[in-house]
C-alpha positions in Angstrom: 18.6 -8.7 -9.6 15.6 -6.7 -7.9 13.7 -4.0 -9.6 12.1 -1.6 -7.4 9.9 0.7 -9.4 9.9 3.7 -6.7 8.9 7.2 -5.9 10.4 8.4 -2.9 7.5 10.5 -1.7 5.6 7.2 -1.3 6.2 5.9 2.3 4.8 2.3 0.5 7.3 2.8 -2.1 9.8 3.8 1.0 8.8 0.6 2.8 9.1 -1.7 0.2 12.9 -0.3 -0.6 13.4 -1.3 3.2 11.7 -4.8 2.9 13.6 -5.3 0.1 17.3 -4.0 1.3 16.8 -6.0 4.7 15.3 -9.0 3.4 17.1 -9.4 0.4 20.7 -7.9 1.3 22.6 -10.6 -1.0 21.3 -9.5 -4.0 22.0 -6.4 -6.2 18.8 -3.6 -6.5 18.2 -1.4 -8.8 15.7 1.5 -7.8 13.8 3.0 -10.5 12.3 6.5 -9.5 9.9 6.2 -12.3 8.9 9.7 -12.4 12.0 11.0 -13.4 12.7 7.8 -15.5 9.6 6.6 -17.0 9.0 3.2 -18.5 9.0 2.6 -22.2 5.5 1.2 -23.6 7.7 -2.4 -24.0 8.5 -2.0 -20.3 5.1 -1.8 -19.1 3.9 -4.6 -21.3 6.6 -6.6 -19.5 5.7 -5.5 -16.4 1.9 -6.1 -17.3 3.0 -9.7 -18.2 4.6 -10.4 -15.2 2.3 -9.3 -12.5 -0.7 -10.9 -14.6 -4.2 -9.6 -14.1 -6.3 -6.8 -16.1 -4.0 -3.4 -17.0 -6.0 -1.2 -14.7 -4.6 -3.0 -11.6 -1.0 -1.2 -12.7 -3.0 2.4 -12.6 -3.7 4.6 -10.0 -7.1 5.7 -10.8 -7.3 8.3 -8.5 -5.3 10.5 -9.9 -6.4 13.6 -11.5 -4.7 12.8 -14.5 -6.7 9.8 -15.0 -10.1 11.2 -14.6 -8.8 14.4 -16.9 -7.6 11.5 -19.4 -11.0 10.0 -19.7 -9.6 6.8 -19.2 -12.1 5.2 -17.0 -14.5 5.1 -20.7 -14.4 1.1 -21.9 -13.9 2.3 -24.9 -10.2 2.9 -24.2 -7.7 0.3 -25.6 -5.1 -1.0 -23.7 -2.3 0.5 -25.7 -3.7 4.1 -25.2 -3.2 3.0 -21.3 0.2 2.5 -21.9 0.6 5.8 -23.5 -0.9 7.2 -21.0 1.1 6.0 -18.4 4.5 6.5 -20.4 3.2 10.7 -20.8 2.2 10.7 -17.1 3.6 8.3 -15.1 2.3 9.5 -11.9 -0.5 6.8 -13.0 1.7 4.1 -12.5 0.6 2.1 -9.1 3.5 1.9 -6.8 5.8 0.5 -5.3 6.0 -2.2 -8.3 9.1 -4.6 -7.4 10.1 -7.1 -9.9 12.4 -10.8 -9.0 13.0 -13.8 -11.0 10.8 -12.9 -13.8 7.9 -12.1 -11.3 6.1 -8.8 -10.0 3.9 -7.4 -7.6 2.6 -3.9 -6.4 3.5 -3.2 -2.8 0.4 -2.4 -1.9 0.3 -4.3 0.7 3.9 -4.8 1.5 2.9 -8.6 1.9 2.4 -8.7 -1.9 6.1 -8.2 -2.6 7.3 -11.0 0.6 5.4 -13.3 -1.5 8.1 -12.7 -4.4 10.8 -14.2 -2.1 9.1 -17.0 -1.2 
């Protein structure tokens, strides 16, 4: 199974559902539009886990949200990034695809070839 964590007004997010679909066109996908569907907390721990690195790599810190948030201060834990993330999950970095207990944001789209390797 293939997770795609998408929004479809993304054209990276769009791009990385057609990598996947014409790569990959064996195996079942299932297309998360994460907006309408956000993760739990426990689903962006997992997704933490698997793509490794610091928690910030998962947000998009460009969003006004994120500034509004305050959570560019050090002071802020890593569960109160979760939260944030499951009340607004237009900080979410995307496209976030997910195979064989491995991740990787799509950003570049060479990122998630590497999970078929």
């Amino acid at each position: 199974m293939i997770t795609i964590y998408h929004n479809p007004c993304c054209s990276k997010s769009r791009a990385a559902c057609d990598l996947v679909s014409n790569a990959n066109a064996n195996e079942p996908v299932e297309i998360i539009e994460y907006l309408k569907q956000p993760p739990t907390v426990e689903q962006l721990k997992a997704l933490h886990a698997m793509l490794g690195g610091p928690l910030r790599d998962m947000i998009r810190t460009g969003e006004t949200e994120y500034a509004e948030l305050g959570l560019d201060a050090a002071s802020v834990t890593d569960n109160q990034l979760y939260e944030a993330i499951v009340r607004h999950p237009i900080l979410l970095q995307r496209p976030i695809v997910v195979h064989n207990g491995r991740a990787a944001i799509g950003r570049p789209t060479e990122n998630i070839e590497a999970l078929f390797d």
